[in-house]
PyMOL Python script that loads the backbone (N, CA, C, O; Angstrom):
from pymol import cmd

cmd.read_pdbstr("""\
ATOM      1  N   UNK A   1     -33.652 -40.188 -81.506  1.00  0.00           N
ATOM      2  CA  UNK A   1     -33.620 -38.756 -81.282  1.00  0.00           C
ATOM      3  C   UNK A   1     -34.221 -38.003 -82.465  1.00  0.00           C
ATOM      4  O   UNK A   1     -34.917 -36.989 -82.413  1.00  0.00           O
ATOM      5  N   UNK A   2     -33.805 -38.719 -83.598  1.00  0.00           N
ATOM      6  CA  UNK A   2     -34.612 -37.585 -84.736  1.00  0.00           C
ATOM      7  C   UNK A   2     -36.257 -37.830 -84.567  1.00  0.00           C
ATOM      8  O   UNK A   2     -37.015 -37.003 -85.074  1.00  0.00           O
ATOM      9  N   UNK A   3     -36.662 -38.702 -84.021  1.00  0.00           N
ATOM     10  CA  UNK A   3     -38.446 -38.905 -84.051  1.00  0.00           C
ATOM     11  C   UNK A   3     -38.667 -37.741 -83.065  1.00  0.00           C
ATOM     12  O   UNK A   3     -39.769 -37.221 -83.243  1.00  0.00           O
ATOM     13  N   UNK A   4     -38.185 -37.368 -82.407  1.00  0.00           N
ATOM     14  CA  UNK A   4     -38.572 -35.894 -80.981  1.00  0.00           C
ATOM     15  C   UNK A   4     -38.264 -34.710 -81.846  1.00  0.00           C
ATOM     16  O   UNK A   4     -38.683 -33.700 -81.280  1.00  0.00           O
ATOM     17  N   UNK A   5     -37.688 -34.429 -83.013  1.00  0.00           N
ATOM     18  CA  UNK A   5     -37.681 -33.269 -83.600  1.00  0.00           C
ATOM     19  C   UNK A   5     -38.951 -33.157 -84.669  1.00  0.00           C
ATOM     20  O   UNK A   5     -39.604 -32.253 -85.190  1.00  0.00           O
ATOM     21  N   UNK A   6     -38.927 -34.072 -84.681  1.00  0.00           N
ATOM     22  CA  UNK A   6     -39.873 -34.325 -85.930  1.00  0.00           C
ATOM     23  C   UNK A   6     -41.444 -33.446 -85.580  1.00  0.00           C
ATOM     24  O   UNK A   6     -42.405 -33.926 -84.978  1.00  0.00           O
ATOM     25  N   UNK A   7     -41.344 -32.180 -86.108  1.00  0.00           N
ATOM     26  CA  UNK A   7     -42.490 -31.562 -85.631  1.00  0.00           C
ATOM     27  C   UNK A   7     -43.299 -31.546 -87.332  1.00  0.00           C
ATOM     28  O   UNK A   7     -42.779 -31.252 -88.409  1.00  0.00           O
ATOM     29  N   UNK A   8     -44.143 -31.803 -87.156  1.00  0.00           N
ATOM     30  CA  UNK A   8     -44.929 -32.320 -88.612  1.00  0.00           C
ATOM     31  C   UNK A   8     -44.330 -32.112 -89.925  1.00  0.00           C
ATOM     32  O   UNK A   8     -44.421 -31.311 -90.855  1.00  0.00           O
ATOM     33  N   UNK A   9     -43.839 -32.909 -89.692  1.00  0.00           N
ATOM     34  CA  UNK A   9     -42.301 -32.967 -90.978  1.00  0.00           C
ATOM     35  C   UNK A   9     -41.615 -32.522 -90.805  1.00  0.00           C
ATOM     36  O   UNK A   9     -40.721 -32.956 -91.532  1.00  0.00           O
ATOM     37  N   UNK A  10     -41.304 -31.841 -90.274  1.00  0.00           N
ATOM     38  CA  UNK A  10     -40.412 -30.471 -90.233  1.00  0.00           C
ATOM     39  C   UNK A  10     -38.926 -31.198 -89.170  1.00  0.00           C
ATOM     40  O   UNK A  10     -38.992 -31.334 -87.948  1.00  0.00           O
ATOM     41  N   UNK A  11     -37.918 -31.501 -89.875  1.00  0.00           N
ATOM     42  CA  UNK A  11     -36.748 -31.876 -89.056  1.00  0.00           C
ATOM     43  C   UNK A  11     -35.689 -30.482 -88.723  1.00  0.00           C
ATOM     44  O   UNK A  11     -35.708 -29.294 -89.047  1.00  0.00           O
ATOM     45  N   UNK A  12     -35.270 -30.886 -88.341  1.00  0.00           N
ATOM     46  CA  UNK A  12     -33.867 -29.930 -87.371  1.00  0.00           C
ATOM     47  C   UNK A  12     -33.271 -29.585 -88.172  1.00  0.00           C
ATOM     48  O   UNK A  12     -32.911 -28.420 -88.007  1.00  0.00           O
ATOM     49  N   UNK A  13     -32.770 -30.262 -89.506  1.00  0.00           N
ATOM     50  CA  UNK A  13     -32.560 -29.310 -90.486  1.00  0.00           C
ATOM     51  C   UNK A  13     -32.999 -28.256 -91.090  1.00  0.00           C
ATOM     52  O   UNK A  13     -32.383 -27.223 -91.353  1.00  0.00           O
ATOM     53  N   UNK A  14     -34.213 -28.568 -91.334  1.00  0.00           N
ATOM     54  CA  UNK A  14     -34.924 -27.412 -92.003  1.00  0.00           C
ATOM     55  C   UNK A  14     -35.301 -26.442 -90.948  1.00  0.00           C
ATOM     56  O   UNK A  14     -35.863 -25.404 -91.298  1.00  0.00           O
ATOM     57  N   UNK A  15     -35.053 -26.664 -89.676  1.00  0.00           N
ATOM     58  CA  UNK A  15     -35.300 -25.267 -88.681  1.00  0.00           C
ATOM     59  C   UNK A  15     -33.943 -24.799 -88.994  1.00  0.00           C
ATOM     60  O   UNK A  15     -33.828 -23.614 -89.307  1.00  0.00           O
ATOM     61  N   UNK A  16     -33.017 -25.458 -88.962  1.00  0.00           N
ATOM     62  CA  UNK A  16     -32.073 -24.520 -88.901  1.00  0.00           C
ATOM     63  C   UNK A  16     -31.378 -23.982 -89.981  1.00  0.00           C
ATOM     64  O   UNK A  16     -30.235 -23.534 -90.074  1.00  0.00           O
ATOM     65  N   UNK A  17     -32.459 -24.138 -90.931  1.00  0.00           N
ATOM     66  CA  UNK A  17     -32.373 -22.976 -92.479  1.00  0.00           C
ATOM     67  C   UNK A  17     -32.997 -22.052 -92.200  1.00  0.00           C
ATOM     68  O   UNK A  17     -32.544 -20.960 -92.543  1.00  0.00           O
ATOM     69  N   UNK A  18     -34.283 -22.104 -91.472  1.00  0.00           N
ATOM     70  CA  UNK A  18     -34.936 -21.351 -91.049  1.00  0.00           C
ATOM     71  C   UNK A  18     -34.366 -19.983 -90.427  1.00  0.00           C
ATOM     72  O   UNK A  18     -34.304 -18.850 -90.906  1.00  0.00           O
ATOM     73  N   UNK A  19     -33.933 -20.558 -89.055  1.00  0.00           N
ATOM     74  CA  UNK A  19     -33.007 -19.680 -88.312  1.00  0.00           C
ATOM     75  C   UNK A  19     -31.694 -19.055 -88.959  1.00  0.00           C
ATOM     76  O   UNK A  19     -31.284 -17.947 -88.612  1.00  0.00           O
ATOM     77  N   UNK A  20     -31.184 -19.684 -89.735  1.00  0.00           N
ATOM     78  CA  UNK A  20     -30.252 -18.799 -90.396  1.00  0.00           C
ATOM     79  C   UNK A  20     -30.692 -17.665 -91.672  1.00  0.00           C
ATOM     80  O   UNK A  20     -30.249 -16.634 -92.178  1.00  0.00           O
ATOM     81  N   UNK A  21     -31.482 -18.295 -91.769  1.00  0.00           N
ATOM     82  CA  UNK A  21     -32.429 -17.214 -93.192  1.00  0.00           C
ATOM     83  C   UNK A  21     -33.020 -16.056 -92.022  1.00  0.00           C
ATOM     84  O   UNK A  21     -32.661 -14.910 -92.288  1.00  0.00           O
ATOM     85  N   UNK A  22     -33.740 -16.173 -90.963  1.00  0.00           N
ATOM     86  CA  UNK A  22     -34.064 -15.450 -90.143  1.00  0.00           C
ATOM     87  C   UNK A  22     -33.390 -14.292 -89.664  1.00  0.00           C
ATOM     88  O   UNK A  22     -33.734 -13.123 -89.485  1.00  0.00           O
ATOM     89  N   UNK A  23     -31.840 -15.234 -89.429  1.00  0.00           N
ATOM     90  CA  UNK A  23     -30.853 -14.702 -88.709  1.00  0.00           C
ATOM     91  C   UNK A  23     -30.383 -13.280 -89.611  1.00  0.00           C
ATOM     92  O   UNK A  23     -30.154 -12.179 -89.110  1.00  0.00           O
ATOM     93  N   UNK A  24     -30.318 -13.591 -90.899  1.00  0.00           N
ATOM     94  CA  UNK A  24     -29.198 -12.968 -91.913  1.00  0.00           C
ATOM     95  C   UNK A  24     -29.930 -11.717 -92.273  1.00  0.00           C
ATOM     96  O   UNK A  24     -29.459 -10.584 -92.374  1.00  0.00           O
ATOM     97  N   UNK A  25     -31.387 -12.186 -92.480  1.00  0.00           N
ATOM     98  CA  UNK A  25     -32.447 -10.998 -92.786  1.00  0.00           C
ATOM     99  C   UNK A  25     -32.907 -10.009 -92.133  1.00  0.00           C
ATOM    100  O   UNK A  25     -33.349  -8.999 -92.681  1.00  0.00           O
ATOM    101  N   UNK A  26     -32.847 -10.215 -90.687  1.00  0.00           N
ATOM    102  CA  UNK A  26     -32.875  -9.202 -89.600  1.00  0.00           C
ATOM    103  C   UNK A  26     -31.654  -9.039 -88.680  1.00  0.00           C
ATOM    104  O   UNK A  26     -31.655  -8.242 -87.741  1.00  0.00           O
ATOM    105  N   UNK A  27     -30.668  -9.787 -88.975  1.00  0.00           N
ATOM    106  CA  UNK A  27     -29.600  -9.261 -87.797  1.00  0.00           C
ATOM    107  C   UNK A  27     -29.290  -9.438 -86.593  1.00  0.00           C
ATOM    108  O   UNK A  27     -30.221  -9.139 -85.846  1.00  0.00           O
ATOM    109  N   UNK A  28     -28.298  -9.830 -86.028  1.00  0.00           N
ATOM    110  CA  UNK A  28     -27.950 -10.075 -84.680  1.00  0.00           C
ATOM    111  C   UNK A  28     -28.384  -8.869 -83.500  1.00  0.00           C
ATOM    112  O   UNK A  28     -28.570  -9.302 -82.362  1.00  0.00           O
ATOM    113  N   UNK A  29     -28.529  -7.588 -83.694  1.00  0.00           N
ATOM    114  CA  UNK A  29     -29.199  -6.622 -83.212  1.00  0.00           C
ATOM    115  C   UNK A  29     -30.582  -6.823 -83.298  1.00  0.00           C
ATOM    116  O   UNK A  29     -31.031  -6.775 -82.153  1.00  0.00           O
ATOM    117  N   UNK A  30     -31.616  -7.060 -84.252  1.00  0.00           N
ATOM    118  CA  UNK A  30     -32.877  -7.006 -84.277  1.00  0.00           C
ATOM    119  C   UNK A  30     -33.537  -7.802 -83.601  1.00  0.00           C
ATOM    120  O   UNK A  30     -34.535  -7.534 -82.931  1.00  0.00           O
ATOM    121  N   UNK A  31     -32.789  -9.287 -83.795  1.00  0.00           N
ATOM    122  CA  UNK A  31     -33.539 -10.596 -83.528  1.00  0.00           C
ATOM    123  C   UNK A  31     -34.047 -10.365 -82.022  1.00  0.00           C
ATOM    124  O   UNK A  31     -35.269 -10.253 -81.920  1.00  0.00           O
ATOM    125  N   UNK A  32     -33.285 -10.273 -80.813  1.00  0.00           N
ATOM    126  CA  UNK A  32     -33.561 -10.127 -79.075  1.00  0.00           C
ATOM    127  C   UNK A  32     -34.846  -9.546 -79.133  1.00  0.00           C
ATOM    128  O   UNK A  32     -35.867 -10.068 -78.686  1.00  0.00           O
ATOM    129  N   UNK A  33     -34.712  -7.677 -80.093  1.00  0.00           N
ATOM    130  CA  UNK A  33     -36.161  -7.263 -80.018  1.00  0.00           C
ATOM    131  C   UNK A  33     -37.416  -7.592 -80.435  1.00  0.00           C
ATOM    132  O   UNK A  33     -38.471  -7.280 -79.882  1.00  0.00           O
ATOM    133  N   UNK A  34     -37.233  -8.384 -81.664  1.00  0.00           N
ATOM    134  CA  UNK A  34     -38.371  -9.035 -82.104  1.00  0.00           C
ATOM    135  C   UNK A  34     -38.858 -10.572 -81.101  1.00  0.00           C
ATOM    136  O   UNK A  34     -40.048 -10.792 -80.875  1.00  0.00           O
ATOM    137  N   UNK A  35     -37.958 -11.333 -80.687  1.00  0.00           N
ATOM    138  CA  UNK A  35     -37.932 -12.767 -79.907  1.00  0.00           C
ATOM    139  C   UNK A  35     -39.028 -11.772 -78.504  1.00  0.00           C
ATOM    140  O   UNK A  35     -40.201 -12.084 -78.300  1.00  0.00           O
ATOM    141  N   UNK A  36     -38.257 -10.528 -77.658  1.00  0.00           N
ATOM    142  CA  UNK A  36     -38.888  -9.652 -76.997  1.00  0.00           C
ATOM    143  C   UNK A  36     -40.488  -9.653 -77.227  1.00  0.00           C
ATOM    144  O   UNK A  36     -41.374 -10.396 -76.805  1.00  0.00           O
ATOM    145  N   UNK A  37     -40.496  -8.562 -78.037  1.00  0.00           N
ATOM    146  CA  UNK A  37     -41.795  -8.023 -78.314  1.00  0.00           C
ATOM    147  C   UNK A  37     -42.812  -9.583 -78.536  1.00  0.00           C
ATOM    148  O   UNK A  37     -43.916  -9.477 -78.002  1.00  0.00           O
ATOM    149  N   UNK A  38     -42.569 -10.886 -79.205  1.00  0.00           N
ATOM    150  CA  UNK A  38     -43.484 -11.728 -79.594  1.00  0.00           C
ATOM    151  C   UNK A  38     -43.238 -12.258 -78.235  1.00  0.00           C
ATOM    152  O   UNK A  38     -44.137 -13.090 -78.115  1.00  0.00           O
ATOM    153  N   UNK A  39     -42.614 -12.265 -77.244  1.00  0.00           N
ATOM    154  CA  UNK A  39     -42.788 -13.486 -75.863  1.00  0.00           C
ATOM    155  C   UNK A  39     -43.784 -12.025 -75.404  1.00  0.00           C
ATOM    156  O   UNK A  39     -44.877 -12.340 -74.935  1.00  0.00           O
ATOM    157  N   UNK A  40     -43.562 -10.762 -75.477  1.00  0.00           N
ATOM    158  CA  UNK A  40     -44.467  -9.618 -74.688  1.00  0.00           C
ATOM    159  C   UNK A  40     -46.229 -10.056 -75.306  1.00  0.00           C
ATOM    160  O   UNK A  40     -47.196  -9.802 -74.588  1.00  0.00           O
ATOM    161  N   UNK A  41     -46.373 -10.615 -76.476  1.00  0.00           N
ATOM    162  CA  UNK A  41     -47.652 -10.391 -77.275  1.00  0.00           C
ATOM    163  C   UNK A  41     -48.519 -11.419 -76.413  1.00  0.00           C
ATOM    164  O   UNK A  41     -49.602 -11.178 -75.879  1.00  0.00           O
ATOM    165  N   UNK A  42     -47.512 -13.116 -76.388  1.00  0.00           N
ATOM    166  CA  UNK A  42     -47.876 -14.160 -75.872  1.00  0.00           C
ATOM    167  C   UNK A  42     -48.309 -13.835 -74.519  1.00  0.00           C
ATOM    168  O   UNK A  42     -49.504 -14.097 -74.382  1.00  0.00           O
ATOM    169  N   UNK A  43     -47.689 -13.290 -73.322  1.00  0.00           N
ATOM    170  CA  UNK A  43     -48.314 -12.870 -72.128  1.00  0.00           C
ATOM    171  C   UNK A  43     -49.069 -12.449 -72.073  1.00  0.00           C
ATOM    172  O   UNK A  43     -49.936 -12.966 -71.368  1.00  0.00           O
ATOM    173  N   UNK A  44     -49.370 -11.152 -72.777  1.00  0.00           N
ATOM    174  CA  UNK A  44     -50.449 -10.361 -72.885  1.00  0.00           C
ATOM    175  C   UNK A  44     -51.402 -11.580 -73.179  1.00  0.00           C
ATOM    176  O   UNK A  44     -51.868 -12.092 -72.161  1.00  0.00           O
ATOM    177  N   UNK A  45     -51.807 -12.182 -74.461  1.00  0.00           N
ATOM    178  CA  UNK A  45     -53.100 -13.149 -75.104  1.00  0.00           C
ATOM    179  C   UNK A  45     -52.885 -14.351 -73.410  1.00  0.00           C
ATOM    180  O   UNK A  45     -53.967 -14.608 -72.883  1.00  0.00           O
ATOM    181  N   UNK A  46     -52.223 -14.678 -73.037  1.00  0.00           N
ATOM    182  CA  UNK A  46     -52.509 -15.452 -71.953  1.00  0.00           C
ATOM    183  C   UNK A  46     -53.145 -14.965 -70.510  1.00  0.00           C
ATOM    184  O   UNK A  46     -53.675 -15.627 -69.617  1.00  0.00           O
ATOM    185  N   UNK A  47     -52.871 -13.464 -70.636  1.00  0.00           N
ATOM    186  CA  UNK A  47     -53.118 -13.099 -69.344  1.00  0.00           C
ATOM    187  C   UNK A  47     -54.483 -12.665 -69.731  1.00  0.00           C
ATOM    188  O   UNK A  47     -55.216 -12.828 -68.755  1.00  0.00           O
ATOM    189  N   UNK A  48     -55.246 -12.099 -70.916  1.00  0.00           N
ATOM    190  CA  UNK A  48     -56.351 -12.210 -71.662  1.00  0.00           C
ATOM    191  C   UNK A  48     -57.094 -13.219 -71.719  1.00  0.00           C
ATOM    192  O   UNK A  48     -58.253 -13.094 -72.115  1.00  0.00           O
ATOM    193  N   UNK A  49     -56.595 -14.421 -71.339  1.00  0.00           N
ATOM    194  CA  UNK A  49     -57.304 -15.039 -71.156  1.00  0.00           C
ATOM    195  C   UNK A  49     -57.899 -15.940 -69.961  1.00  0.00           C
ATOM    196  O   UNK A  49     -58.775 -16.795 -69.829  1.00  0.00           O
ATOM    197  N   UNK A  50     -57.167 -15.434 -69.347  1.00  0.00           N
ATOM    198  CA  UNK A  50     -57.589 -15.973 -68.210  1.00  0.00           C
ATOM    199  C   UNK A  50     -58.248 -14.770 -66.768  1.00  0.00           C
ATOM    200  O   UNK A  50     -58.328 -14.837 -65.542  1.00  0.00           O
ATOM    201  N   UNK A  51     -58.609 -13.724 -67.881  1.00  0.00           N
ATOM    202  CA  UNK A  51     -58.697 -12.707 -66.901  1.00  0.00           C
ATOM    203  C   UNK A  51     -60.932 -13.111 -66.524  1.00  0.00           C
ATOM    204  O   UNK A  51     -61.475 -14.061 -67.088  1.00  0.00           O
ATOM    205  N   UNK A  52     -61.511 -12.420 -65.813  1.00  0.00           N
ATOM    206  CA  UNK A  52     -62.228 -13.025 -65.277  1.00  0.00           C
ATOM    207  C   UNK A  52     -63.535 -11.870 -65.685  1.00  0.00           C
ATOM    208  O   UNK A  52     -63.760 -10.712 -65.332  1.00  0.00           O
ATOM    209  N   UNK A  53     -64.260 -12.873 -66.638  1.00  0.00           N
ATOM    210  CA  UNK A  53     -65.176 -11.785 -67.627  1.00  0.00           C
ATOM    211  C   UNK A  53     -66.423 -11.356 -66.624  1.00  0.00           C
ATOM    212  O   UNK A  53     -67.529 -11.105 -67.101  1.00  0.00           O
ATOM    213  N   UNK A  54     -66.144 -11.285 -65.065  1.00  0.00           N
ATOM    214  CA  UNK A  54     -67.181 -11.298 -64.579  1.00  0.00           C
ATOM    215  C   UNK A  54     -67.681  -9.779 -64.840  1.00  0.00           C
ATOM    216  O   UNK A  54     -68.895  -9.639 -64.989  1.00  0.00           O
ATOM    217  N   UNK A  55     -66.999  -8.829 -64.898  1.00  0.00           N
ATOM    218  CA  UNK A  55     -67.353  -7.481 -64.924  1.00  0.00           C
ATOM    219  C   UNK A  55     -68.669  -7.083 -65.928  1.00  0.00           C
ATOM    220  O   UNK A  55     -69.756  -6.563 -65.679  1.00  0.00           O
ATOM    221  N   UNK A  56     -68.022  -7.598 -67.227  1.00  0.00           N
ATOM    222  CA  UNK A  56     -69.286  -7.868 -68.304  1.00  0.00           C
ATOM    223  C   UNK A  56     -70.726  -7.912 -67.699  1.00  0.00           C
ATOM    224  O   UNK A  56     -71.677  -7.131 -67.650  1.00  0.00           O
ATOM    225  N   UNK A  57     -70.396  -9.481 -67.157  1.00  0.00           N
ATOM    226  CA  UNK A  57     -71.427  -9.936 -66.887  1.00  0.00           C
ATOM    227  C   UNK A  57     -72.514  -9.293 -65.586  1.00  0.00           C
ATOM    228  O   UNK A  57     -73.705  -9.596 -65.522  1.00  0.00           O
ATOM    229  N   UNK A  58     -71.935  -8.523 -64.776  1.00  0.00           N
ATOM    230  CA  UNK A  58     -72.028  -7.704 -63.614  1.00  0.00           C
ATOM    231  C   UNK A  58     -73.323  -6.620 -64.518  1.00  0.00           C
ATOM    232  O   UNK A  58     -74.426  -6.291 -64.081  1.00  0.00           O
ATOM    233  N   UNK A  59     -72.861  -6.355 -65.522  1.00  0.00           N
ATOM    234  CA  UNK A  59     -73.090  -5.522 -66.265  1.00  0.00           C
ATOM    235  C   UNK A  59     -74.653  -5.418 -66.791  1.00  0.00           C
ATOM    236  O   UNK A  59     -75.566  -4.593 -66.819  1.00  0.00           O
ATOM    237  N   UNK A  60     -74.367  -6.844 -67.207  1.00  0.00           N
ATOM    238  CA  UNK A  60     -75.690  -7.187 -68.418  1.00  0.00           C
ATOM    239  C   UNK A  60     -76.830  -7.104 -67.250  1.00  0.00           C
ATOM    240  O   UNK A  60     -77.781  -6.329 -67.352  1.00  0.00           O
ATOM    241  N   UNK A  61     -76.558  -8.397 -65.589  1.00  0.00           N
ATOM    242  CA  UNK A  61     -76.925  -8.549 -64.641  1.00  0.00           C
ATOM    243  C   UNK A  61     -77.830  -7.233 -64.368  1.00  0.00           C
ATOM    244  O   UNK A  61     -79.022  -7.367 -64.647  1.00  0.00           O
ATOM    245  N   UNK A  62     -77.490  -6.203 -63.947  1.00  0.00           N
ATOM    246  CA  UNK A  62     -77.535  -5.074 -63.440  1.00  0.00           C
ATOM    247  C   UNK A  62     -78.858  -4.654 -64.013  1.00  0.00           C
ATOM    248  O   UNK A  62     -79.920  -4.557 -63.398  1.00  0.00           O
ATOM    249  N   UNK A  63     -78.576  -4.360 -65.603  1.00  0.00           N
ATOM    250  CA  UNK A  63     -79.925  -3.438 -66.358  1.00  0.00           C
ATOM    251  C   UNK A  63     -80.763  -4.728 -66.375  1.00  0.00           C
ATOM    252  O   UNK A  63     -81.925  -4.485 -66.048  1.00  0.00           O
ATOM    253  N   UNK A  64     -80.549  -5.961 -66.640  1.00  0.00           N
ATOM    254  CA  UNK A  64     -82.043  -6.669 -66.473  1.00  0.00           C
ATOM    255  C   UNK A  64     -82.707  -6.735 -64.865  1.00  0.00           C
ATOM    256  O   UNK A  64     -83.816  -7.238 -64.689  1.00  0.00           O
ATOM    257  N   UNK A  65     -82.024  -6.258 -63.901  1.00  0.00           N
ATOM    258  CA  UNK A  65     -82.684  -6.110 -62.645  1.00  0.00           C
ATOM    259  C   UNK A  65     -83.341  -5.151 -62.756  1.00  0.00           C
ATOM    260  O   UNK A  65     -84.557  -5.252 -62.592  1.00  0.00           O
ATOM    261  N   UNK A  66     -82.713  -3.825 -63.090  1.00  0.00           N
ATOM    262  CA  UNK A  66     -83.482  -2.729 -63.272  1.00  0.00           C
ATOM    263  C   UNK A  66     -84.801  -2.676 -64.179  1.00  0.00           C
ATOM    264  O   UNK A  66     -85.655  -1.829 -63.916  1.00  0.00           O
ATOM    265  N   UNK A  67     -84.937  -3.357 -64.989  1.00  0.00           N
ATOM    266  CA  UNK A  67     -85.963  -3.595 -65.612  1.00  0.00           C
ATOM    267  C   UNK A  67     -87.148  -4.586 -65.063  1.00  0.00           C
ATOM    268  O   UNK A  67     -88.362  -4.435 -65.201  1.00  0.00           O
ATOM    269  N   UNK A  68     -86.615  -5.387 -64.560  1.00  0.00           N
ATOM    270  CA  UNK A  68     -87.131  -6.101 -63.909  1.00  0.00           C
ATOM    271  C   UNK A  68     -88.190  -5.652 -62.709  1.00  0.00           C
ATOM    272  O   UNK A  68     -89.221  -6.268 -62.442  1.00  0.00           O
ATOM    273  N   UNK A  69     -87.757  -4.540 -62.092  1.00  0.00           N
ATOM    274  CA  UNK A  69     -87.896  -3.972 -61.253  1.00  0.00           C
ATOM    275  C   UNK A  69     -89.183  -2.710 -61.330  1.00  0.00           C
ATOM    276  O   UNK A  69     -89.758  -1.991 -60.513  1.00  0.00           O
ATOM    277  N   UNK A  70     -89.227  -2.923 -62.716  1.00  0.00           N
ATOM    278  CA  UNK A  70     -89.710  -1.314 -63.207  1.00  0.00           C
ATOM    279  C   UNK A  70     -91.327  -2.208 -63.428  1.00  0.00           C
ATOM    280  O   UNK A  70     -92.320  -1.599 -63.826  1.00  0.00           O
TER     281      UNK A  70
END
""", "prot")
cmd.dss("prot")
cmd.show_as("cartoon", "prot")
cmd.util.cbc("prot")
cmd.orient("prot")
């Protein structure tokens, strides 16, 4: 079981200095909003990325026809 924690060195102990240093420095009130706002950031960059750059490209498309044309 300790080889599955083992995130590049980093054991379960030392997260959970982490989290308590975390904990103490911002507060049982703060923490929800901050955990909040960073799962809100992650959606956003995921939904960013997978959004569909065709519009851009619609774009560029467009004035080289027109030129094309001329």
């Amino acid at each position: 079981m300790n080889n599955i924690l083992l995130i590049g060195g980093i054991g379960f102990q030392e997260i959970l200095v982490v989290l308590l240093i975390v904990l103490l420095f911002y507060g049982g009130k703060k923490l929800p909003e901050m955990m909040r706002g960073f799962g809100q950031g992650i959606k956003a960059f995921k939904d960013g990325m997978n959004e569909d750059p065709t519009p851009q490209e619609q774009g560029t498309r467009g004035k080289e026809q027109v030129k094309s044309e001329k």
